[in-house]
C-alpha positions as CSV (number, residue, x, y, z in Angstrom):
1,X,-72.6,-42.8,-36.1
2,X,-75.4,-40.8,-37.9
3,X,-76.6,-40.5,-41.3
4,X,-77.6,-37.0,-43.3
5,X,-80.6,-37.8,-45.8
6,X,-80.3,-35.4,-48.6
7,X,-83.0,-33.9,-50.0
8,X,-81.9,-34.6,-53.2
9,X,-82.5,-38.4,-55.0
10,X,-79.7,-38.0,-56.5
11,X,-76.5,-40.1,-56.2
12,X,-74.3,-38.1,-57.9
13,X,-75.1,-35.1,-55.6
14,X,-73.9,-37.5,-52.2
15,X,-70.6,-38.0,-54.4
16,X,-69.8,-34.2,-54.8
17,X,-70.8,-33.2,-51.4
18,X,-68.4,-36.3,-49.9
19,X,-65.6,-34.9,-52.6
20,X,-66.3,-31.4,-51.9
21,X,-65.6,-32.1,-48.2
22,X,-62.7,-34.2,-48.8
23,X,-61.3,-31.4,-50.3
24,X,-61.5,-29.2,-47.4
25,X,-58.8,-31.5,-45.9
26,X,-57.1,-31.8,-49.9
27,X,-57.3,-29.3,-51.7
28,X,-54.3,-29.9,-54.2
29,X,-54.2,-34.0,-54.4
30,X,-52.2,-35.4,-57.7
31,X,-54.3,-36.4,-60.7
32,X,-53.3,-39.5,-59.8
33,X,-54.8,-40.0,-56.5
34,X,-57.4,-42.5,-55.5
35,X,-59.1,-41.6,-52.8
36,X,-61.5,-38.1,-53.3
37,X,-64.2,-38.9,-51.3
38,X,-64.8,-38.2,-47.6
39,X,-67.8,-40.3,-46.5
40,X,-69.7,-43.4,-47.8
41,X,-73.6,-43.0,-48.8
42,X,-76.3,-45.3,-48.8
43,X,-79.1,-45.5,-50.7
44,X,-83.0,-46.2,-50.1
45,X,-85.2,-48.7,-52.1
46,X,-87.5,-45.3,-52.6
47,X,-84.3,-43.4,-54.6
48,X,-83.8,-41.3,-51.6
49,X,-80.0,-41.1,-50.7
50,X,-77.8,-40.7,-47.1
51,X,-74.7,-39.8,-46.8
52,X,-72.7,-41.3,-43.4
53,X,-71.9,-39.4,-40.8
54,X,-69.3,-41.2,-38.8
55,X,-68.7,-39.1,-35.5
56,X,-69.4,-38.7,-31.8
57,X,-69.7,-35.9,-30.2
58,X,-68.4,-35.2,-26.6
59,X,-68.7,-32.9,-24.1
60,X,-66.1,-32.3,-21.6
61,X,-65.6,-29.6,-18.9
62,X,-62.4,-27.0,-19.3
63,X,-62.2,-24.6,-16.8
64,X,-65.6,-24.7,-16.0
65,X,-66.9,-24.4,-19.1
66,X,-69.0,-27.2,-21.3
67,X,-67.0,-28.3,-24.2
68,X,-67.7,-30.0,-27.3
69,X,-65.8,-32.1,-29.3
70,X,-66.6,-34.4,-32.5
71,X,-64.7,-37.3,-33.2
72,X,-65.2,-36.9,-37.6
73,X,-63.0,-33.0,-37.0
74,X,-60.7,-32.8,-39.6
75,X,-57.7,-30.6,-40.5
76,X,-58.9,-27.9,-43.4
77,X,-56.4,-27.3,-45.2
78,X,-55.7,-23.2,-45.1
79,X,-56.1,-23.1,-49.2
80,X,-59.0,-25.0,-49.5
81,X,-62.0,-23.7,-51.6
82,X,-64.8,-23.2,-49.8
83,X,-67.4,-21.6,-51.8
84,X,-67.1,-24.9,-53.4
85,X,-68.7,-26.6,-50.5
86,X,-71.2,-24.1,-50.0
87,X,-72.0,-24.1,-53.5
88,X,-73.1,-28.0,-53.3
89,X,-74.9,-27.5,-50.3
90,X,-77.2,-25.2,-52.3
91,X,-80.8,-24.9,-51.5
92,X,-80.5,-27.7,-49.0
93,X,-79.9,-24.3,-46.2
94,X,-81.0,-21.3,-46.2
95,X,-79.0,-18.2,-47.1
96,X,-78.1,-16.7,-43.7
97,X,-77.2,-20.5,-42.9
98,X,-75.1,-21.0,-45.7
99,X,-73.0,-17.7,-44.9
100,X,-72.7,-18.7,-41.8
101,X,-71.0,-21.9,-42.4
102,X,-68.8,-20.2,-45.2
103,X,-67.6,-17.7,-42.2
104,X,-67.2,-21.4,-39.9
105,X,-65.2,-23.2,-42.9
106,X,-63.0,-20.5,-43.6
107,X,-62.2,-19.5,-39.9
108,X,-61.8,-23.0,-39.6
109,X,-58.6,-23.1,-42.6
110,X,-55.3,-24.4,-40.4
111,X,-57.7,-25.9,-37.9
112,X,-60.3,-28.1,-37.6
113,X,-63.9,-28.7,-38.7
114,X,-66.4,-31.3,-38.2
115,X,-69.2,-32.4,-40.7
116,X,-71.4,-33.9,-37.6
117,X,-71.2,-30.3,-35.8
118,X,-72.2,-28.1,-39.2
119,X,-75.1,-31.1,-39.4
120,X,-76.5,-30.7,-35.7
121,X,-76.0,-26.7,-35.6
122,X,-77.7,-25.6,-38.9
123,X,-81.2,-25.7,-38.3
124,X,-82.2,-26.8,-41.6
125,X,-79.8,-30.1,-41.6
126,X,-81.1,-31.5,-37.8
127,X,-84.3,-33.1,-39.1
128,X,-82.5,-35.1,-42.0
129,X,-79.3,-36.3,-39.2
130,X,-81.0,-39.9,-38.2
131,X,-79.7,-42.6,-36.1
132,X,-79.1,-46.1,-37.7
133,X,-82.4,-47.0,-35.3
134,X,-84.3,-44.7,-37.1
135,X,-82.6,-45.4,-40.7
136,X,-83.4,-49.0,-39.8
137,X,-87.0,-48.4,-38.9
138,X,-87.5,-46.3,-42.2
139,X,-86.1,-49.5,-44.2
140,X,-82.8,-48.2,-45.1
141,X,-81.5,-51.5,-43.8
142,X,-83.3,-54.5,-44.9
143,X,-83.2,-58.1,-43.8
144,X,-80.5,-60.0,-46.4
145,X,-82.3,-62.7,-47.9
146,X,-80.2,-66.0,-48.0
């Protein structure tokens, strides 16, 4: 498990990104519907703001050749909206990155994508993916008091 530190302070911009991915996988939920959000964020006494990463990635060997696979990969549903994604992202990569995961996302529609693979193979992301040992040395995760 990992956790992406936006660049932003802003709560309300971990809530679109986690809704914006959720509807990768849901584009056309009911009004109804509960649940619109893919991931959980956390946030810093200093107003800076995570969002959780929950994944693994693994490597495996097919026919000779090195592998990977993330355990966060989710189905994208083949009418989801992805300029909507890349629209939240904003600033946060730069523009060659951002078309390139637009063309990942929508080659990805029918298939799967994973949010841990876009964070550790878009250069600008990597040096906001921490461990929880590094969150927890940066005092994301204080001692309770009882």
């Amino acid at each position: 498990m990992k956790y992406f530190i936006l660049k932003d302070k802003d709560v309300s911009k971990a809530r679109e990104l986690s809704e914006r991915i959720w509807a990768m996988k849901h584009p056309n939920q009911p009004a109804d519907y509960v649940t619109k959000a893919y991931t959980s964020h956390i946030s810093h006494k200093d107003g800076r703001v995570a969002l959780l990463v929950d994944g693994v990635e693994y490597e495996s060997i097919v026919e000779g050749e090195a592998v990977k696979t993330y355990s966060d990969a989710m189905l994208v549903d083949p009418s989801a909206d992805t300029d909507a994604l890349i629209d939240a992202v904003g600033d946060a990569v730069t523009a060659p990155e951002r078309a390139g995961m637009k063309a990942k996302l929508d080659a990805a529609k029918g298939k799967t994508a994973s949010l841990l693979q876009f964070a550790t193979e878009t250069p600008s992301l990597q040096p906001q993916l921490k461990t929880r040992e590094e969150m927890e040395a940066d005092g994301w995760f204080p001692d309770p008091t009882i």
